[in-house]
Z-matrix of the N, CA and C atoms (Angstrom, degrees):
N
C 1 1.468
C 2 1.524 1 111.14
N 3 1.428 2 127.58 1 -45.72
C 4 1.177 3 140.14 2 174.50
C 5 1.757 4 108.12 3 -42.68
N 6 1.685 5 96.37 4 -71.20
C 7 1.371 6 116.99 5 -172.16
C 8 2.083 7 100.46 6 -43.38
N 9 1.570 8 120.12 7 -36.32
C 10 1.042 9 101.97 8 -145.34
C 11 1.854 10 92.38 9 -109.79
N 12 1.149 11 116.22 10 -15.23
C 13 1.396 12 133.14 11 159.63
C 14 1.749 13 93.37 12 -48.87
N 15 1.033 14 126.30 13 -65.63
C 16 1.816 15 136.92 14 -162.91
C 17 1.835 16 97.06 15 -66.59
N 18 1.342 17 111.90 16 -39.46
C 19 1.067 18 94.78 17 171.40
C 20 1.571 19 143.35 18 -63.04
N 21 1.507 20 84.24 19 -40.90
C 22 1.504 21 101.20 20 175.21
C 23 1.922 22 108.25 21 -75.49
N 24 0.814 23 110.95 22 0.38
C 25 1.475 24 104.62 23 -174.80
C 26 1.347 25 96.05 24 -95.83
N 27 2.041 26 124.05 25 -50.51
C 28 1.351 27 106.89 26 168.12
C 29 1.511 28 135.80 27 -58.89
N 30 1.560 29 93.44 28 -10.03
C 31 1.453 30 97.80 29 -165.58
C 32 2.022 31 98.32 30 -79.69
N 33 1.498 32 108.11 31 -30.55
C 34 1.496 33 110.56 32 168.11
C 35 1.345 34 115.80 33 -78.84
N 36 1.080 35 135.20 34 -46.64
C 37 1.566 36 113.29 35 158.09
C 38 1.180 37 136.48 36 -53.57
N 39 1.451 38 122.90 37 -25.36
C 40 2.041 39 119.11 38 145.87
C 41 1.613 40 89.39 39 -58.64
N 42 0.592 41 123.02 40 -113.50
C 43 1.737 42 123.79 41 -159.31
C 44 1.240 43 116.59 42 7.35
N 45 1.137 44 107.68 43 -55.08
C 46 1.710 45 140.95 44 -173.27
C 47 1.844 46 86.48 45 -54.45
N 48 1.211 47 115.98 46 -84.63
C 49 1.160 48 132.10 47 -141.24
C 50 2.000 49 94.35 48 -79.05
N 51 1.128 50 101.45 49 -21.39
C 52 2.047 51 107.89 50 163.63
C 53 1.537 52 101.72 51 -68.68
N 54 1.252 53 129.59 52 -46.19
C 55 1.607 54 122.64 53 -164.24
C 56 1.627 55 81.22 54 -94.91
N 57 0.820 56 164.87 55 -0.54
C 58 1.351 57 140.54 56 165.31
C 59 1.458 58 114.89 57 -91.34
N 60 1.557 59 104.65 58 -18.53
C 61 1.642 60 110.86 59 -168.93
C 62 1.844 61 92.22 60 -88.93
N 63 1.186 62 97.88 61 -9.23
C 64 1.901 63 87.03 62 -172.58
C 65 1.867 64 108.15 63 -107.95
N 66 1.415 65 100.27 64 3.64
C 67 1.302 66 98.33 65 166.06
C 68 1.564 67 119.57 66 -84.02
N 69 1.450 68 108.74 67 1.87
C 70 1.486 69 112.35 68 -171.15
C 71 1.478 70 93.66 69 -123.69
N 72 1.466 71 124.52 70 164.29
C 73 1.232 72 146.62 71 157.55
C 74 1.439 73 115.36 72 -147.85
N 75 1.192 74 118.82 73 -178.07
C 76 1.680 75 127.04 74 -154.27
C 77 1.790 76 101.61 75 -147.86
N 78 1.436 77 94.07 76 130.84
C 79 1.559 78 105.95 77 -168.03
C 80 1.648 79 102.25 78 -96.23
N 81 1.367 80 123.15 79 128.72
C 82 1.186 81 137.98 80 -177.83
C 83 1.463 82 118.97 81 -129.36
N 84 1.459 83 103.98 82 122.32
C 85 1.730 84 110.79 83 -166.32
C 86 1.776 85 95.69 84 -132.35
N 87 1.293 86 78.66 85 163.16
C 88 1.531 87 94.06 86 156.19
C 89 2.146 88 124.46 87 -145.76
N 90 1.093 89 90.82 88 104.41
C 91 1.137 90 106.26 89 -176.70
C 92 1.520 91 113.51 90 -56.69
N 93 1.900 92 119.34 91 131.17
C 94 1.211 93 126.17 92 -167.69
C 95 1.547 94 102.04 93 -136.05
N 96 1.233 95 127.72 94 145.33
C 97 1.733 96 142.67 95 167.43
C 98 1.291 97 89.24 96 -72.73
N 99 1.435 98 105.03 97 -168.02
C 100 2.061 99 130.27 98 -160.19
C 101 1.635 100 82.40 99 -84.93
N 102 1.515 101 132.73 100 -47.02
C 103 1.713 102 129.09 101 -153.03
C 104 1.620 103 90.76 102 -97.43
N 105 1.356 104 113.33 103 -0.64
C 106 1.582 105 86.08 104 174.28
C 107 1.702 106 121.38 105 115.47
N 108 1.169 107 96.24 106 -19.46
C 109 1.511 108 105.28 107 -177.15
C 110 1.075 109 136.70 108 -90.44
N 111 1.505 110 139.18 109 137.49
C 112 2.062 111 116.73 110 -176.44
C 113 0.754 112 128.72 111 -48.75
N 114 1.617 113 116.09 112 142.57
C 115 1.726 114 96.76 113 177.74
C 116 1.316 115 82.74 114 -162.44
N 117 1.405 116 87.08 115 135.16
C 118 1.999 117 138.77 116 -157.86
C 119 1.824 118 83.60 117 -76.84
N 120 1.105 119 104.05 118 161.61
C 121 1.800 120 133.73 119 157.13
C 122 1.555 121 112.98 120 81.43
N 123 1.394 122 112.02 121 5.88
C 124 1.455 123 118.61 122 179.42
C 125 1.684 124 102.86 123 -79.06
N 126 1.615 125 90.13 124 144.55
C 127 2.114 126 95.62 125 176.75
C 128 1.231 127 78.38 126 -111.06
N 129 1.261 128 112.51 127 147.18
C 130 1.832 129 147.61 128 143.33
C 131 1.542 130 110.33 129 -124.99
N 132 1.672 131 85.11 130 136.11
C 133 1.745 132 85.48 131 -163.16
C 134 1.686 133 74.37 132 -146.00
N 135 1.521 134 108.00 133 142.91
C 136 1.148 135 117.73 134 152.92
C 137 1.408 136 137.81 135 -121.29
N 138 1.366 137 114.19 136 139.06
C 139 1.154 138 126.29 137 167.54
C 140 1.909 139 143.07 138 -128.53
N 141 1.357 140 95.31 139 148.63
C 142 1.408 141 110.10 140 -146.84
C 143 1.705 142 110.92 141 -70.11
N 144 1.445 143 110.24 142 154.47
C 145 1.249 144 93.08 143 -144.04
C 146 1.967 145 79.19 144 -131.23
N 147 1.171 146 86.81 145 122.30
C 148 2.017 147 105.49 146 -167.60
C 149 1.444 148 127.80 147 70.12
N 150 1.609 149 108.11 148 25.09
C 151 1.040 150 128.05 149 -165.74
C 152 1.252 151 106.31 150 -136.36
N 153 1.828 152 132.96 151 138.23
C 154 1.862 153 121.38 152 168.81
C 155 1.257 154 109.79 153 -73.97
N 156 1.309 155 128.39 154 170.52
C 157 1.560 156 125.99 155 161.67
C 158 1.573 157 92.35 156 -109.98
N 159 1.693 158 83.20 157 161.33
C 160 1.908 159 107.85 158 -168.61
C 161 1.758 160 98.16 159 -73.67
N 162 1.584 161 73.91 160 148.67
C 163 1.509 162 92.00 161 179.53
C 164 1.805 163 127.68 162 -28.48
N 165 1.097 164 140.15 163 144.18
C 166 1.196 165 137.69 164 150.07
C 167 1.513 166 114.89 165 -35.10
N 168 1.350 167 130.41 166 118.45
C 169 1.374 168 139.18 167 148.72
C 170 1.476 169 123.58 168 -101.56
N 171 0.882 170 120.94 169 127.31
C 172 1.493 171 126.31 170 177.51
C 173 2.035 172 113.61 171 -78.04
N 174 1.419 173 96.40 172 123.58
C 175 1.341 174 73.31 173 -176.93
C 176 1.347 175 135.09 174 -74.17
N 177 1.041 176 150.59 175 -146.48
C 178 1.866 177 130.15 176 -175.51
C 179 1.681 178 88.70 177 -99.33
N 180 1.734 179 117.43 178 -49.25
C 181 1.947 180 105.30 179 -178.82
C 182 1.290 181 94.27 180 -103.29
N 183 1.683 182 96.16 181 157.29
C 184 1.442 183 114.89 182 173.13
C 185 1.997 184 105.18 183 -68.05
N 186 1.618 185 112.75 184 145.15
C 187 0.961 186 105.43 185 174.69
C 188 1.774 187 122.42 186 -68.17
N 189 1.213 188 92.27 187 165.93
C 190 2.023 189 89.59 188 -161.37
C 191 1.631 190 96.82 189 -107.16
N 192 1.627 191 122.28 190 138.64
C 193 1.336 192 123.21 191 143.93
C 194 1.505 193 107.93 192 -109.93
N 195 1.322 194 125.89 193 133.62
C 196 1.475 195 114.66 194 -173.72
C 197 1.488 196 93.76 195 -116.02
N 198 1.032 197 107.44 196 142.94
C 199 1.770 198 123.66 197 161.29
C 200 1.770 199 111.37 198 -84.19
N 201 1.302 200 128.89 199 99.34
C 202 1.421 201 121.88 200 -145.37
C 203 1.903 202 100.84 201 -149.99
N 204 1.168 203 141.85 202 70.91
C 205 1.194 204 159.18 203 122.75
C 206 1.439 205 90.02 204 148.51
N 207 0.843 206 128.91 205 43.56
C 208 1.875 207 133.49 206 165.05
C 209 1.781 208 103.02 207 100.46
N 210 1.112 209 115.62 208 54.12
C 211 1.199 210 110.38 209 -155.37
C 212 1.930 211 90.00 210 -160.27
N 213 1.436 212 102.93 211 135.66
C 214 1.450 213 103.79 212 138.18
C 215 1.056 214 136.56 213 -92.75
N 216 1.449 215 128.36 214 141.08
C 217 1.754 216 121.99 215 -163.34
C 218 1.118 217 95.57 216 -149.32
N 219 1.820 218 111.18 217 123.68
C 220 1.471 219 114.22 218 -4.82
C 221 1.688 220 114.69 219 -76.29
N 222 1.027 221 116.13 220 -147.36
C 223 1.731 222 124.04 221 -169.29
C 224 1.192 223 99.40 222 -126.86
N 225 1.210 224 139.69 223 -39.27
C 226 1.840 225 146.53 224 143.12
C 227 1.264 226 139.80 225 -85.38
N 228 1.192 227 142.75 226 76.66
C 229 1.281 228 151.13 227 -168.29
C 230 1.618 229 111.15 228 -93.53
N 231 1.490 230 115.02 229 117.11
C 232 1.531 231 101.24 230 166.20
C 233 1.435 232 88.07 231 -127.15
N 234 2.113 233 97.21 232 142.34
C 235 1.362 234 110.87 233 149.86
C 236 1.674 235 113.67 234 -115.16
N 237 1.492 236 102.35 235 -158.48
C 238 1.467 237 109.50 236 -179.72
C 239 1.358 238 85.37 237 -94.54
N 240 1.904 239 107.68 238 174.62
C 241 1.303 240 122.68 239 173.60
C 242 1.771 241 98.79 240 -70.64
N 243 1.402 242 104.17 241 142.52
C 244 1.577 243 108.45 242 162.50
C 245 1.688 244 105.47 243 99.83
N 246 1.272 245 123.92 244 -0.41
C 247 1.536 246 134.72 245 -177.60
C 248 1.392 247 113.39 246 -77.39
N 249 0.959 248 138.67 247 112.93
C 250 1.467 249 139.82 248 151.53
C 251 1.672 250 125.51 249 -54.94
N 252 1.469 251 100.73 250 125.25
C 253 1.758 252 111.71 251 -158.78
C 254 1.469 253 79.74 252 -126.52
N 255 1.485 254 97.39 253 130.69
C 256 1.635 255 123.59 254 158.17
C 257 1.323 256 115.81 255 -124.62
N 258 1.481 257 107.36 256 128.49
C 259 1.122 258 146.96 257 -168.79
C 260 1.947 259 106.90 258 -71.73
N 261 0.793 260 144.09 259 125.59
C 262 1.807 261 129.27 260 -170.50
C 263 1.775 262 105.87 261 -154.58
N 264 1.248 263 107.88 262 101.05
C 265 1.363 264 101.50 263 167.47
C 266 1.596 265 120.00 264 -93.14
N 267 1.679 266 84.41 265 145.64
C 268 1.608 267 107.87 266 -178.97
C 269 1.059 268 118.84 267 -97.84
N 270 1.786 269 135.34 268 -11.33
C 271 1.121 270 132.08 269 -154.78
C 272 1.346 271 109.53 270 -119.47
N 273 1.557 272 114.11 271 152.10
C 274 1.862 273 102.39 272 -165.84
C 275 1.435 274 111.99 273 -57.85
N 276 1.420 275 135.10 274 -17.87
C 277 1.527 276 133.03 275 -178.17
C 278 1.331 277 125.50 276 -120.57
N 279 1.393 278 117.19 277 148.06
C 280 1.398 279 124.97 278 167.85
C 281 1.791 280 122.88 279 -16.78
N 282 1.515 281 108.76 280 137.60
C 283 1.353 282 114.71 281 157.75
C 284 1.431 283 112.91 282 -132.42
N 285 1.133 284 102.24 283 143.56
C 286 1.532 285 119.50 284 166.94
C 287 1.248 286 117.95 285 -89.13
N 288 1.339 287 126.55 286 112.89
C 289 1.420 288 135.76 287 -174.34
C 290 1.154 289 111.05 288 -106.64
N 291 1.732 290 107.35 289 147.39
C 292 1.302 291 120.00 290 163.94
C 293 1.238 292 126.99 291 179.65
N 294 1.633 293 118.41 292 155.77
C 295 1.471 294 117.70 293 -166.04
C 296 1.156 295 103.61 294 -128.66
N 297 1.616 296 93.39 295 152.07
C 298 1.417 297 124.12 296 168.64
C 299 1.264 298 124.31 297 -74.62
N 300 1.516 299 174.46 298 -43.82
C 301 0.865 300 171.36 299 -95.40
C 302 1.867 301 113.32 300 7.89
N 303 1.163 302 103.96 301 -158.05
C 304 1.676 303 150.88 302 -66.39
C 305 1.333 304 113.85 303 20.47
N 306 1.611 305 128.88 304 -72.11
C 307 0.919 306 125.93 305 -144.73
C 308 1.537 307 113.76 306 -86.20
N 309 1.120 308 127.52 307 -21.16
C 310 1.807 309 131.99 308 -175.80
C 311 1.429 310 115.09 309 -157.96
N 312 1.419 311 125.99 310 84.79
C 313 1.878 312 109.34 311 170.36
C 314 1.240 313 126.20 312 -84.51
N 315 0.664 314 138.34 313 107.61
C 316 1.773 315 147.14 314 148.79
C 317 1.076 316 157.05 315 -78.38
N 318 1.480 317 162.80 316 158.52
C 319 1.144 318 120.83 317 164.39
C 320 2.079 319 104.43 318 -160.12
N 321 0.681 320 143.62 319 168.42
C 322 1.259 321 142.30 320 -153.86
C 323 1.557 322 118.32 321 151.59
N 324 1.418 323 103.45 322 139.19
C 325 1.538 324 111.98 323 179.92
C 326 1.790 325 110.01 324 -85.30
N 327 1.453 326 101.89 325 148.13
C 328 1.533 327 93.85 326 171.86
C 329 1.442 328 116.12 327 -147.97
N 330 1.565 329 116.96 328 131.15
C 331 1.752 330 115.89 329 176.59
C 332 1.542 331 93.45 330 -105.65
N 333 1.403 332 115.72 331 -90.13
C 334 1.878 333 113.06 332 -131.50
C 335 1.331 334 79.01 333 -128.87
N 336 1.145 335 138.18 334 -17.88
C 337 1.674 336 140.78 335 -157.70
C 338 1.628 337 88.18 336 -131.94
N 339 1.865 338 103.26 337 107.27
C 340 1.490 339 115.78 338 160.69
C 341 1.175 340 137.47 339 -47.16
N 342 1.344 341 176.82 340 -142.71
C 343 1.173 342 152.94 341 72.59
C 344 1.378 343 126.97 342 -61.01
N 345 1.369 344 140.16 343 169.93
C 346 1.365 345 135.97 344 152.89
C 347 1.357 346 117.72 345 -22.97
N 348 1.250 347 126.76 346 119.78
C 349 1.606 348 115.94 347 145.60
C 350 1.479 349 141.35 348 -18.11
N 351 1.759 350 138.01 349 129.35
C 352 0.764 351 131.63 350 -158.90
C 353 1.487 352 110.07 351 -108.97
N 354 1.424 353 122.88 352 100.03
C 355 1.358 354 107.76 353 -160.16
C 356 1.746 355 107.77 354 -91.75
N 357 1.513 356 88.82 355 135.99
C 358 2.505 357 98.40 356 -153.74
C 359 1.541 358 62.90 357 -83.27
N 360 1.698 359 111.90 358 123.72
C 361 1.698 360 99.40 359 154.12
C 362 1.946 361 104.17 360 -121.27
N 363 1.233 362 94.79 361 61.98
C 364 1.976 363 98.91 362 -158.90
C 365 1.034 364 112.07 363 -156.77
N 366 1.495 365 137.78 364 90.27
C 367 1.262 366 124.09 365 172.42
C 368 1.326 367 119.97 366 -36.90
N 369 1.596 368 106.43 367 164.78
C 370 1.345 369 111.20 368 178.61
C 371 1.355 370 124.28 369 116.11
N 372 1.156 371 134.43 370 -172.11
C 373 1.827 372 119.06 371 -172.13
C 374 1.591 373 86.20 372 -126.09
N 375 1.397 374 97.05 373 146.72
C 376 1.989 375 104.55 374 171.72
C 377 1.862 376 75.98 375 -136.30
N 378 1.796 377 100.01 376 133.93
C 379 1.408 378 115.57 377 148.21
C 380 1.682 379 119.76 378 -86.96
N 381 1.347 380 74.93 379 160.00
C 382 2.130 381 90.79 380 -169.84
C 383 1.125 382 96.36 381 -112.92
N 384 1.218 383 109.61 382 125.49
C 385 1.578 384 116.32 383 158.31
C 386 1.755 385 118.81 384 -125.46
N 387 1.562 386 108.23 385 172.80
C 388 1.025 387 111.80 386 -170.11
C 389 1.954 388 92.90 387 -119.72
N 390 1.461 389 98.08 388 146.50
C 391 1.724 390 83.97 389 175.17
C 392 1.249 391 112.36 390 -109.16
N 393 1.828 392 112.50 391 -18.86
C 394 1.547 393 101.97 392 177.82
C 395 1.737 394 97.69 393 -80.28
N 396 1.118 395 126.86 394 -41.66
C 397 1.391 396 116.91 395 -161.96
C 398 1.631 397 102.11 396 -100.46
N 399 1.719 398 138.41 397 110.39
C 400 1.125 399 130.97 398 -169.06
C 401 1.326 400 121.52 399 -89.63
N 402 1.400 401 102.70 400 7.79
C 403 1.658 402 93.35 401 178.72
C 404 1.764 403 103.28 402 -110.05
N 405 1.264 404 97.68 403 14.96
C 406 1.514 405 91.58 404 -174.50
C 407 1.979 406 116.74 405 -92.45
N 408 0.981 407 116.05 406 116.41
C 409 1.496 408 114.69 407 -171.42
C 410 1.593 409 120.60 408 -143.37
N 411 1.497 410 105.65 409 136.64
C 412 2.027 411 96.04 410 172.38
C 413 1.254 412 83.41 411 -134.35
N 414 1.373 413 94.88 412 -165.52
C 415 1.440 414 119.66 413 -167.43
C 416 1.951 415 102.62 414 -162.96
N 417 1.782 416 88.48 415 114.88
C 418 1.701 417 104.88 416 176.14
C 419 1.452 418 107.99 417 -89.32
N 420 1.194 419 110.62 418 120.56
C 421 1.506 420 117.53 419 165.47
C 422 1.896 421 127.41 420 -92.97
N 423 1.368 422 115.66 421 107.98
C 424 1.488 423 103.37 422 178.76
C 425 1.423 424 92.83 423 -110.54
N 426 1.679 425 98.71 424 137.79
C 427 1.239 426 129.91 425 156.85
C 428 1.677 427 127.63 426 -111.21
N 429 1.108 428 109.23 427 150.12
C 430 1.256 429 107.51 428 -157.60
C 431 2.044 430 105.58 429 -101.90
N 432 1.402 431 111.32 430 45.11
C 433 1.531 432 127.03 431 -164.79
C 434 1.550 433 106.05 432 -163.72
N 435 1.220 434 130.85 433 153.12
C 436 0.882 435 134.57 434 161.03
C 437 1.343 436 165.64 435 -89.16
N 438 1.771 437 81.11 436 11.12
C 439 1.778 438 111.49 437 178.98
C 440 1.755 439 95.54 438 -129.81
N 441 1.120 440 56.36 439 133.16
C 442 1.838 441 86.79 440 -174.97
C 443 1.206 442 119.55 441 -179.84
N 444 1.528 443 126.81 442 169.38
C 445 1.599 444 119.68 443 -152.10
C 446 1.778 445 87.77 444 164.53
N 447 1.912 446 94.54 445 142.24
C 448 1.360 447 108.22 446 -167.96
C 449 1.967 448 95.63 447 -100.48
N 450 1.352 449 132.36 448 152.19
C 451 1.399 450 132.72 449 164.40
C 452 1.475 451 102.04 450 -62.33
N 453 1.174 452 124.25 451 174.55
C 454 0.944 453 142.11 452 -170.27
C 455 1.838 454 111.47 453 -133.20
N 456 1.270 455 112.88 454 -169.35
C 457 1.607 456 121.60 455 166.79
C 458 1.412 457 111.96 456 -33.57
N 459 1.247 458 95.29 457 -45.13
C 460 1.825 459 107.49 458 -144.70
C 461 1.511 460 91.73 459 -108.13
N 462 1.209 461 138.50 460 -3.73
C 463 1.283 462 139.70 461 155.87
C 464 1.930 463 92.06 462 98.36
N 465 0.872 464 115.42 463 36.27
C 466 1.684 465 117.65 464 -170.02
C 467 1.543 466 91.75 465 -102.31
N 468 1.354 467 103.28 466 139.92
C 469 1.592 468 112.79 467 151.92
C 470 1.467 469 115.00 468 -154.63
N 471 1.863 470 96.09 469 120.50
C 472 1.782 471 100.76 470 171.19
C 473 1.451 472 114.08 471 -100.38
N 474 1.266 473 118.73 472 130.83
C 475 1.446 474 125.50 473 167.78
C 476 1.504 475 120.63 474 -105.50
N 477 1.278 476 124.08 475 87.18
C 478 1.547 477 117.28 476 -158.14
C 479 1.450 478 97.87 477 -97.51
N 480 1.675 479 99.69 478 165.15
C 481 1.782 480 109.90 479 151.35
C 482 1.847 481 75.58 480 89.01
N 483 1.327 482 130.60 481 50.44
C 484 1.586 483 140.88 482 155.06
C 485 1.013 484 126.49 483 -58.86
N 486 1.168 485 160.89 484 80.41
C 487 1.404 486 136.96 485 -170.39
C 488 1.028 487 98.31 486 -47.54
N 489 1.629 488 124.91 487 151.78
C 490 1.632 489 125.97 488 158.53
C 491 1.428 490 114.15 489 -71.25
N 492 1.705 491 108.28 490 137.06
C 493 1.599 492 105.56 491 -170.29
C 494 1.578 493 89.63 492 -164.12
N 495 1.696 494 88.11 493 -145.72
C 496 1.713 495 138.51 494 -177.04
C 497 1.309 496 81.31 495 -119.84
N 498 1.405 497 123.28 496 140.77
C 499 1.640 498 138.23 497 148.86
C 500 1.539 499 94.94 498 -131.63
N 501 1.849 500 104.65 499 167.60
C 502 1.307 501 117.50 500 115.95
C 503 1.209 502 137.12 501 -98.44
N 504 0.910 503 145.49 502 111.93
C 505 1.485 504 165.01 503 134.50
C 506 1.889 505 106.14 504 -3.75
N 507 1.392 506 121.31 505 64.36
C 508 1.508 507 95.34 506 177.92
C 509 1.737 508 113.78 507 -103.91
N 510 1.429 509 105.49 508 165.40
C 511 1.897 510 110.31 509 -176.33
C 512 1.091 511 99.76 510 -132.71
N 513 1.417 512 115.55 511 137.96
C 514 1.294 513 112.34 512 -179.15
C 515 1.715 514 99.36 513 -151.05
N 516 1.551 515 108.78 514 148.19
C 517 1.543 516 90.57 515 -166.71
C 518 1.934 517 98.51 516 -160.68
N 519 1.491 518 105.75 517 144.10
C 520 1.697 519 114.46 518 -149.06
C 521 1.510 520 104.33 519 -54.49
N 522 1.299 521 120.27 520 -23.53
C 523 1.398 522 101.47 521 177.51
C 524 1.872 523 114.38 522 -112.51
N 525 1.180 524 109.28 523 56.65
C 526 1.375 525 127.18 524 160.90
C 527 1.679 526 109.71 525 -120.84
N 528 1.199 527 107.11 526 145.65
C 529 1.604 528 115.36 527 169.47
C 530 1.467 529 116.41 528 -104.93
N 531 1.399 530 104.98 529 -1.31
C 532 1.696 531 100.98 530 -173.26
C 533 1.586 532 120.26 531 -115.82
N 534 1.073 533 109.15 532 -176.14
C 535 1.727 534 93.38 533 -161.39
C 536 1.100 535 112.59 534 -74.22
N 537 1.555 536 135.67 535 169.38
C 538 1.620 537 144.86 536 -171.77
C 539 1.510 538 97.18 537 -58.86
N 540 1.506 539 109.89 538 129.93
C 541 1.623 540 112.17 539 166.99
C 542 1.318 541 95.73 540 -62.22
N 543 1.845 542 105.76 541 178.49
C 544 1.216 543 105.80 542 -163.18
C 545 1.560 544 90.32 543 -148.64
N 546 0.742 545 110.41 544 130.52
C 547 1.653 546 125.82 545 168.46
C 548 1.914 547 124.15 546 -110.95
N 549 1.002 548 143.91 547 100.67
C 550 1.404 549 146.96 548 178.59
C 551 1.412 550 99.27 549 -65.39
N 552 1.152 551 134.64 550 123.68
C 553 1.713 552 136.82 551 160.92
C 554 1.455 553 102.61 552 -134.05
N 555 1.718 554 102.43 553 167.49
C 556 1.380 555 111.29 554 164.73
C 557 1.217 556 99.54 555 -134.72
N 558 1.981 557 114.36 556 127.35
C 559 1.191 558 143.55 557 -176.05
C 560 1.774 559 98.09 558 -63.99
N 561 1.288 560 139.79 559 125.79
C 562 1.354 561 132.70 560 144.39
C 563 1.520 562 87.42 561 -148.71
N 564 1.867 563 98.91 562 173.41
C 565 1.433 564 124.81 563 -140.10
C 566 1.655 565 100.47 564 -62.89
N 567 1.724 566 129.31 565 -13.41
C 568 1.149 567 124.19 566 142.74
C 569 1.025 568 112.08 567 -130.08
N 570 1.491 569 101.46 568 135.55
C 571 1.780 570 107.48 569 178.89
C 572 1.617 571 117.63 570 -123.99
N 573 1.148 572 102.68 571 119.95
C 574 1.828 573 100.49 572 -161.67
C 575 1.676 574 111.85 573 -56.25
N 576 1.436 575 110.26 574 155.17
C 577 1.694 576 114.74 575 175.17
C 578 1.557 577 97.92 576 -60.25
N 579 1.653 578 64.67 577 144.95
C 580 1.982 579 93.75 578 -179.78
C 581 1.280 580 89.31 579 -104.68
N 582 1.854 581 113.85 580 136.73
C 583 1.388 582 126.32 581 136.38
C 584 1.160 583 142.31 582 -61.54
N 585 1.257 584 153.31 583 88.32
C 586 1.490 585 141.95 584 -139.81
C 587 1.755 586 99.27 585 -121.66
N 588 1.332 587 114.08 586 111.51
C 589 1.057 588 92.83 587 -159.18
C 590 1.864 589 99.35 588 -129.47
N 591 1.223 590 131.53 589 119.12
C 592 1.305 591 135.66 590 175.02
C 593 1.370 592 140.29 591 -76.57
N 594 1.100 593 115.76 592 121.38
C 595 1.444 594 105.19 593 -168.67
C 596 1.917 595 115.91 594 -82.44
N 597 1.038 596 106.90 595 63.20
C 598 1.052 597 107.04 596 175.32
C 599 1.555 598 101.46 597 -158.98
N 600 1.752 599 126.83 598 -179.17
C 601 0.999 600 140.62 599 169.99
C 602 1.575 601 115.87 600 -111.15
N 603 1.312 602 135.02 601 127.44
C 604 1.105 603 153.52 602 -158.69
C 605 1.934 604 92.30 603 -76.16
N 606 1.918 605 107.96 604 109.95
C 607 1.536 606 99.87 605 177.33
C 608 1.448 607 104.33 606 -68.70
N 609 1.691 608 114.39 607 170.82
C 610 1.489 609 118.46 608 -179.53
C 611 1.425 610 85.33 609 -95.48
N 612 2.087 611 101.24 610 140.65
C 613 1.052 612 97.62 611 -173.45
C 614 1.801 613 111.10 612 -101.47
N 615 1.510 614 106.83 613 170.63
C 616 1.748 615 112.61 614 179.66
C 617 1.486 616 96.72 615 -41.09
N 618 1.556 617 108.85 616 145.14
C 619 1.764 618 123.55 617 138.30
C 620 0.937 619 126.30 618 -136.32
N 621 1.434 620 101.81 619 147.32
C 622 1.316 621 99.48 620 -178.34
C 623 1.624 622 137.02 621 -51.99
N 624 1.293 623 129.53 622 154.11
C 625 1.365 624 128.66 623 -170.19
C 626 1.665 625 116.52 624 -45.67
N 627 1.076 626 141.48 625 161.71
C 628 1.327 627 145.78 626 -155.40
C 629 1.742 628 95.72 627 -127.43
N 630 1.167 629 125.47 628 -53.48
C 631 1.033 630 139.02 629 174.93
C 632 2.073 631 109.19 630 -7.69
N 633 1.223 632 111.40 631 106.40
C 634 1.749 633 114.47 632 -178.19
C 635 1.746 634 94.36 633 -53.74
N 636 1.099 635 104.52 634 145.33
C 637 1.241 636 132.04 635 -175.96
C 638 1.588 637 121.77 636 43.61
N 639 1.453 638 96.15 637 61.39
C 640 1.652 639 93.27 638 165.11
C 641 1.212 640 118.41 639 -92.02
N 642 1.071 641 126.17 640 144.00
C 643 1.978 642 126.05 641 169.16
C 644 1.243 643 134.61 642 -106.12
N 645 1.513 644 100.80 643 -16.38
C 646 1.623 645 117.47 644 -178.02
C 647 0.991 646 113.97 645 133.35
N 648 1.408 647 134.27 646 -169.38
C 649 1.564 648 140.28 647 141.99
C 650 1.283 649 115.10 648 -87.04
């Protein structure tokens, strides 16, 4: 009786955990320039459309931008509104930081000792710059949802763990000036690739100097 009591209880928690796995689905795009081609650093974030999104959670670490061989890494970062971003240098010398707004300005020097976390509580994109080194730049994205996801190389972006619904589907990406395209979809347990496609061409971005033995300013 025991043995078959235990069974039936695992046999309802697969069940359990099958109807819960089919209340979600996962949004899959592929991000394209004006000629057609992938292109890396775009956020698509979706949001639900006659529906709230779940509460704000904080994640357990603050998210990281590292300053790491003259470089910020990564070069596109999106969180939710209310996330804490830490700043962390990797490189033997000083940077001068600072942001652009809408969404967060700041600015602060940094060597070997991080500062406090910067908590983005503002939608919107704030650029990063560096003032001793000028080709150095990212770009923080806050969204006000919790699915979202940057393209990659290959112009791919998965956003899993969907509730099934109504969304919008928006893309938005650092070298556009105009508002997030917008795509209407409905999330269920498969949802076909999205084309996301931009009318513009992705500029080539600053690098740093090439020159053998640079060290910084």
């Amino acid at each position: 009786m025991i043995r078959t009591g235990m069974r039936a209880l695992t046999l309802l928690a697969a069940l359990w955990m099958v109807a819960g796995a089919a209340q979600a689905g996962a949004i899959v795009a592929k991000v394209l320039d004006k000629s057609g081609k992938p292109m890396s650093d775009a956020v698509l974030y979706a949001v639900p459309i006659g529906a709230p999104v779940p509460a704000y959670a904080a994640p357990a670490q603050p998210v990281q931008v590292v300053q790491e061989d003259m470089e910020f890494k990564p070069y596109v970062t999106v969180v939710r509104t209310g996330t804490p971003v830490s700043f962390v240098n990797k490189d033997p010398h000083e940077h001068h930081i600072k942001s652009f707004g809408p969404a967060k300005e700041f600015e602060f020097k940094i060597s070997t000792a991080s500062p406090p976390p910067i908590v983005f509580d503002r939608a919107g994109n704030s650029v990063v710059v560096c003032y001793l080194h000028g080709w150095m730049r990212a770009h923080i994205h806050t969204v006000d949802t919790p699915w979202f996801a940057v393209s990659g190389a290959d112009g791919l972006v998965r956003i899993a763990n969907v509730p099934n619904g109504d969304y919008e589907l928006r893309a938005w990406h650092p070298d556009t000036l105009a508002p997030p395209l917008v795509i209407k979809l409905k999330v269920s347990d498969v949802t076909p690739l999205q084309d996301v496609k931009f009318d513009h061409l992705p500029r080539k971005r600053r690098s740093k100097p090439s020159q053998t033995g640079y060290q910084g300013e």
